[in-house]
VOPALUM-908503 format. One record per residue: residue in one letter; chain; residue number from 1; z, x, y of N, C-alpha, C in turn. Coordinates in steps of 0.001 Angstrom, whole numbers, plus 500000, padded with zeros to 6 digits. Example, Ala and Ser with C-alpha at 12.3 -4.5 7.8 and 13.67 -1.06 7.14 Angstrom:
BEGIN
+--------+--------+-----+--------+--------+--------+--------+--------+--------+--------+--------+--------+
! residu ! chaine ! num !    n.Z !    n.X !    n.Y !   ca.Z !   ca.X !   ca.Y !    c.Z !    c.X !    c.Y !
+--------+--------+-----+--------+--------+--------+--------+--------+--------+--------+--------+--------+
!      a !      A !   1 ! 507800 ! 513190 ! 494310 ! 507800 ! 512300 ! 495500 ! 507800 ! 513200 ! 496700 !
!      s !      A !   2 ! 507080 ! 512850 ! 497750 ! 507140 ! 513670 ! 498940 ! 507870 ! 512900 ! 500030 !
+--------+--------+-----+--------+--------+--------+--------+--------+--------+--------+--------+--------+
***
This chain:
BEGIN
+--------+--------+-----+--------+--------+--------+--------+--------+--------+--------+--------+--------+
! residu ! chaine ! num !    n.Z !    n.X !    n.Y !   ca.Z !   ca.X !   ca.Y !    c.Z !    c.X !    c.Y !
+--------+--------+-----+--------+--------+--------+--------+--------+--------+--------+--------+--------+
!      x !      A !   1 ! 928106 ! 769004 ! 440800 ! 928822 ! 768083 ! 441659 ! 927888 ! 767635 ! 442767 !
!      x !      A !   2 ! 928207 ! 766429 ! 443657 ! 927614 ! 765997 ! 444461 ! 928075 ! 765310 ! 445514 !
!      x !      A !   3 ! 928040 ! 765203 ! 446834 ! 928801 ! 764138 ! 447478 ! 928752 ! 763048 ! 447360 !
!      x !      A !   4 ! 929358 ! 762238 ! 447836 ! 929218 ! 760657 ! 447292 ! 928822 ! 759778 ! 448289 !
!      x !      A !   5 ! 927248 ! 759209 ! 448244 ! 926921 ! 758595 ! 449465 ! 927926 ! 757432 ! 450062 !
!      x !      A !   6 ! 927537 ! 757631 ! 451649 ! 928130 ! 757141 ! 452503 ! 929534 ! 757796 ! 453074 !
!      x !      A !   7 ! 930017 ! 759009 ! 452663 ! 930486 ! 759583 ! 453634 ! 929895 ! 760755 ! 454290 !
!      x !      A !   8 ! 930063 ! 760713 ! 455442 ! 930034 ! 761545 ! 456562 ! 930741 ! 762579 ! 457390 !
!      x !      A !   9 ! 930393 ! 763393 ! 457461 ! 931236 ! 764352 ! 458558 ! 930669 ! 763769 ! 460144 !
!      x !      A !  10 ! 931461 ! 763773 ! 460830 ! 931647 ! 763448 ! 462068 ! 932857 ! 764326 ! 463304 !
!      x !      A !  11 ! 932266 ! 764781 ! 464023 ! 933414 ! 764900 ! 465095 ! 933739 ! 763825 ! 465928 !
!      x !      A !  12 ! 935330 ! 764025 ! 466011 ! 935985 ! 762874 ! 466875 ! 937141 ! 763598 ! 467729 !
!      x !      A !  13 ! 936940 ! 763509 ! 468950 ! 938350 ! 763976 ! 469487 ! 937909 ! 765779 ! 469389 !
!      x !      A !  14 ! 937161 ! 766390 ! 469418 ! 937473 ! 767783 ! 469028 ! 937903 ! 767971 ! 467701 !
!      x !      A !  15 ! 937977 ! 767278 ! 466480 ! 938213 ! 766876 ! 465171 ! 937129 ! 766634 ! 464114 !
!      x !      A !  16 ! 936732 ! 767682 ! 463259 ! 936159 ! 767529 ! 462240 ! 936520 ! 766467 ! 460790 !
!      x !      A !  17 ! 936223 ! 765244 ! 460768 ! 936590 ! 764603 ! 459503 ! 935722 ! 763548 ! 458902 !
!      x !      A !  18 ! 935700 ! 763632 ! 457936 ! 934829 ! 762694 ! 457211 ! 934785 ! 760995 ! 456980 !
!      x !      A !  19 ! 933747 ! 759984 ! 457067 ! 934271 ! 759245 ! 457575 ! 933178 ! 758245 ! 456583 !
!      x !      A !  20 ! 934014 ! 757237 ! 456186 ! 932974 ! 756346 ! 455356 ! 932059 ! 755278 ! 455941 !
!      x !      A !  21 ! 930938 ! 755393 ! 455204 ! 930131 ! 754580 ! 456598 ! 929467 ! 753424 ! 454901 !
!      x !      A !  22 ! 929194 ! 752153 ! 455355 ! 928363 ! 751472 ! 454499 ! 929304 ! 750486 ! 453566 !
!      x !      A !  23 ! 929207 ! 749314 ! 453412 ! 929814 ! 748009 ! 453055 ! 930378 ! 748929 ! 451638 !
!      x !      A !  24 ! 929818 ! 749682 ! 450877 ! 930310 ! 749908 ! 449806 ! 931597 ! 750785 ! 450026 !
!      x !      A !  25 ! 932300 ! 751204 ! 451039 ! 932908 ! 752348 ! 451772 ! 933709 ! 751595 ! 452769 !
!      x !      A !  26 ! 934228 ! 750301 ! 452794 ! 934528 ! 749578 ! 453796 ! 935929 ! 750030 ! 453783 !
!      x !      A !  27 ! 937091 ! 750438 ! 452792 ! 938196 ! 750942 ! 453416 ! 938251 ! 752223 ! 453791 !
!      x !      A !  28 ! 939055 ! 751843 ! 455128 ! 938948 ! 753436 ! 455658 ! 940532 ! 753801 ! 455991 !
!      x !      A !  29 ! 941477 ! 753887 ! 454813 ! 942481 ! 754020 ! 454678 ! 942890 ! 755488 ! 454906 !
!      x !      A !  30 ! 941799 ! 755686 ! 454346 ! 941859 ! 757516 ! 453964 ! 941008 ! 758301 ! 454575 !
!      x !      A !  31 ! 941180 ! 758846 ! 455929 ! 940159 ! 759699 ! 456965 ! 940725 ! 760840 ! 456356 !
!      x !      A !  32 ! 939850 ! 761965 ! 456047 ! 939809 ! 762871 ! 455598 ! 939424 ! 764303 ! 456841 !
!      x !      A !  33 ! 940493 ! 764448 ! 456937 ! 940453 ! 766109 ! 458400 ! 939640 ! 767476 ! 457757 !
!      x !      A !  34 ! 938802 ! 767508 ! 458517 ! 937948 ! 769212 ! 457893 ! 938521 ! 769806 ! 458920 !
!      x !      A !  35 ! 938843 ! 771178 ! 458319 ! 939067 ! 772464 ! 459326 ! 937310 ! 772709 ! 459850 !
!      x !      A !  36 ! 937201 ! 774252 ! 460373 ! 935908 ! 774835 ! 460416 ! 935211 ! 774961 ! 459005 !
!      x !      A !  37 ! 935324 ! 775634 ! 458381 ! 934889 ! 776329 ! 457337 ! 934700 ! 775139 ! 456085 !
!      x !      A !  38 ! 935592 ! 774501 ! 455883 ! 935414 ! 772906 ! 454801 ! 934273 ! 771932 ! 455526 !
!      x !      A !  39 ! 934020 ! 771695 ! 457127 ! 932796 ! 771425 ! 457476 ! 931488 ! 771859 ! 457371 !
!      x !      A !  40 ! 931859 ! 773659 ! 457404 ! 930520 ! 774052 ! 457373 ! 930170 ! 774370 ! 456173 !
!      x !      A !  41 ! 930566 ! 774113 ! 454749 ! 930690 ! 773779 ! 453561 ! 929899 ! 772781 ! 453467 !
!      x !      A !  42 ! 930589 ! 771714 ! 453459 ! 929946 ! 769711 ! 453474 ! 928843 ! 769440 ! 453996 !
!      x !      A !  43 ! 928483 ! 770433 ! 454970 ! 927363 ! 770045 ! 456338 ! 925803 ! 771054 ! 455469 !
!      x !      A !  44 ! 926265 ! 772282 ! 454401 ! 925230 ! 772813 ! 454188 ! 925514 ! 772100 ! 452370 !
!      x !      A !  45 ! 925798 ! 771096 ! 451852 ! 925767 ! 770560 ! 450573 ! 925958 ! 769150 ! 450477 !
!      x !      A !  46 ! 925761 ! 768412 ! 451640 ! 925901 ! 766887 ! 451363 ! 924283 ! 766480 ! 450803 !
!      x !      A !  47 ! 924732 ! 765849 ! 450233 ! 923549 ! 764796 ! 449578 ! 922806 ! 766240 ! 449004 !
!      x !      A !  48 ! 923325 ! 767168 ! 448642 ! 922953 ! 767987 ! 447207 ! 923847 ! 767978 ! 446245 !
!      x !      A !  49 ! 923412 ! 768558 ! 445081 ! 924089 ! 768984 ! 443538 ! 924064 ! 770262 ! 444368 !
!      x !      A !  50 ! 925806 ! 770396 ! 443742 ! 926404 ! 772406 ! 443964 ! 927049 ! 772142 ! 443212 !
!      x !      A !  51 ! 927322 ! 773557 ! 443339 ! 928713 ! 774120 ! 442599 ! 929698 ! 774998 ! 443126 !
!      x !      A !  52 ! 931149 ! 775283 ! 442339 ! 931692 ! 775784 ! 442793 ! 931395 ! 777700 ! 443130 !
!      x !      A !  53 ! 930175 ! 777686 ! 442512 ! 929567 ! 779110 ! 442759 ! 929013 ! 779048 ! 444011 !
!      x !      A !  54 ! 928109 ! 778323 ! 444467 ! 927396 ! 778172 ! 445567 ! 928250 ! 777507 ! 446779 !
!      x !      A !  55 ! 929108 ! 777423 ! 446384 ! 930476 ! 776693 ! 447661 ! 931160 ! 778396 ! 447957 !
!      x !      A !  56 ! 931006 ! 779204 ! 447199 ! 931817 ! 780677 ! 446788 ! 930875 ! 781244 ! 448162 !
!      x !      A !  57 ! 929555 ! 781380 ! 447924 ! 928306 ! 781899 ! 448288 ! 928464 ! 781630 ! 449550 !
!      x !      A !  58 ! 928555 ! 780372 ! 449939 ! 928131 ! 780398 ! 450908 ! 929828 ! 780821 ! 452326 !
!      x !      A !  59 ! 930718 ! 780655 ! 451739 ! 931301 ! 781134 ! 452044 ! 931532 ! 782397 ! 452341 !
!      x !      A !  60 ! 931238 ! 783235 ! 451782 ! 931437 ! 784632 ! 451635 ! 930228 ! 785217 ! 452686 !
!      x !      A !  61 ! 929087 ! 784612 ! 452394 ! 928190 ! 785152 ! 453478 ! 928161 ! 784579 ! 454948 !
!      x !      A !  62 ! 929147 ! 783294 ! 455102 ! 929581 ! 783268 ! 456826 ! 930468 ! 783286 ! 456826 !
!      x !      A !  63 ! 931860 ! 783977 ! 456362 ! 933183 ! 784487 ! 456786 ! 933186 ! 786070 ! 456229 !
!      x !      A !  64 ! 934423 ! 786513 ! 457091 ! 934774 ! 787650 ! 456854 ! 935983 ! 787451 ! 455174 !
!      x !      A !  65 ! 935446 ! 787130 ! 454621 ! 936133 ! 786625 ! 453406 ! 935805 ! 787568 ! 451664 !
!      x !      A !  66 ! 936935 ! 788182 ! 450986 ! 936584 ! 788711 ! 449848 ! 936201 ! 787282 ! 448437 !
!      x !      A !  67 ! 935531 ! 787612 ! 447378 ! 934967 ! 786856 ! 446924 ! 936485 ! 785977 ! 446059 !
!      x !      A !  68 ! 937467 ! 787076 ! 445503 ! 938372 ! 786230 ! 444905 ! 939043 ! 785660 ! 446120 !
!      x !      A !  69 ! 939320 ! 786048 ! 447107 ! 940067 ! 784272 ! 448315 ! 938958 ! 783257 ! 448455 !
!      x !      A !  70 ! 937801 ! 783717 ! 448162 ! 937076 ! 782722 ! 448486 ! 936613 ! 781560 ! 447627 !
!      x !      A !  71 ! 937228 ! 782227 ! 445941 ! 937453 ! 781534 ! 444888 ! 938353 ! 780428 ! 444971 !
!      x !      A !  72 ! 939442 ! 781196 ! 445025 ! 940531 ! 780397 ! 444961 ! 940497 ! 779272 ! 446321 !
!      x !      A !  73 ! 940036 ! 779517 ! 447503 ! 940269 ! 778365 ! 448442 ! 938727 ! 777418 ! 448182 !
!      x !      A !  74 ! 937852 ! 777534 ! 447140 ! 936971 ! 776749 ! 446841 ! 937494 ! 775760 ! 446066 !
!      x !      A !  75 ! 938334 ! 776509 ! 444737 ! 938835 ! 775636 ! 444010 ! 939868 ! 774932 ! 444068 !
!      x !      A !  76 ! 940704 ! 775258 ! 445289 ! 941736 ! 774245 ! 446180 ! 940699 ! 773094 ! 446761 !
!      x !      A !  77 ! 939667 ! 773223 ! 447785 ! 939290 ! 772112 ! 448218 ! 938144 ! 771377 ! 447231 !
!      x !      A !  78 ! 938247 ! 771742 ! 446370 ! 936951 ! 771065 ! 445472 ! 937992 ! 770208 ! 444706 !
!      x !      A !  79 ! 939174 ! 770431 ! 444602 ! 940297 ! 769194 ! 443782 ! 940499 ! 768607 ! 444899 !
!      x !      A !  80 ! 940647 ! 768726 ! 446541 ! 941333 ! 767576 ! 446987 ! 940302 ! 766938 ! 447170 !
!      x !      A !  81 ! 938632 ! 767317 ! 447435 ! 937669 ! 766580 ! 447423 ! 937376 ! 765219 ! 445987 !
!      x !      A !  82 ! 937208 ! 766000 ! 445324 ! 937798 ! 765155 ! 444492 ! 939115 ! 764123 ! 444349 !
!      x !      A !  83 ! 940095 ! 764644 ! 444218 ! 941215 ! 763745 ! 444747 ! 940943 ! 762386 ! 445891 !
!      x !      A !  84 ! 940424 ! 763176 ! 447224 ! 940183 ! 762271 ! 448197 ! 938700 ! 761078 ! 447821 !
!      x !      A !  85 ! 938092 ! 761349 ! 446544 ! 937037 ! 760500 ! 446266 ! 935562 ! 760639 ! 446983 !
!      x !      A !  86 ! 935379 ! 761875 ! 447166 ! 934196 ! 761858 ! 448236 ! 933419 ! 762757 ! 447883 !
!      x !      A !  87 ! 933776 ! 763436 ! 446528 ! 932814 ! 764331 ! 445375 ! 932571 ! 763547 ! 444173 !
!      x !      A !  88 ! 931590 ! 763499 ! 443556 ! 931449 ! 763340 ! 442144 ! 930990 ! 764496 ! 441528 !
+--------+--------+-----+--------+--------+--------+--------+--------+--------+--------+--------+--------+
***
């Protein structure tokens, strides 16, 4: 998987969310809210190829987190990323 150029993480307001930047990205219907942890995700894999192993990884080694919650809340936000259009 990969992010999909031209979006961005940005803070706004004390608010982590992603934000489309570039004529190809011109509706911005859909602002997308990061907690902590879904930022510091995006921020160490944008504009790389990962996976849902290395989304696991890196989780687990900056939270106090066991590896199966950290499964399962990878593979929750890796569908709405998808869903929201901002993974390929």
């Amino acid at each position: 998987m990969k992010t999909k150029r031209g979006f961005n993480l940005r803070q706004i307001c004390g608010e982590n969310v992603i934000i489309a930047e570039g004529e190809e990205n011109i509706d911005f219907s859909n602002i997308i809210s990061m907690n902590e942890s879904s930022a510091y995700l995006w921020k160490n894999i944008q504009d790389k190829d990962f996976s849902e192993d290395e989304l696991v990884k890196l989780l687990t080694e900056e939270y106090e987190v066991d590896e199966i919650t950290a499964k399962s809340d990878v593979n929750s936000l890796v569908k709405s990323w998808l869903n929201a259009g901002i993974i390929e």
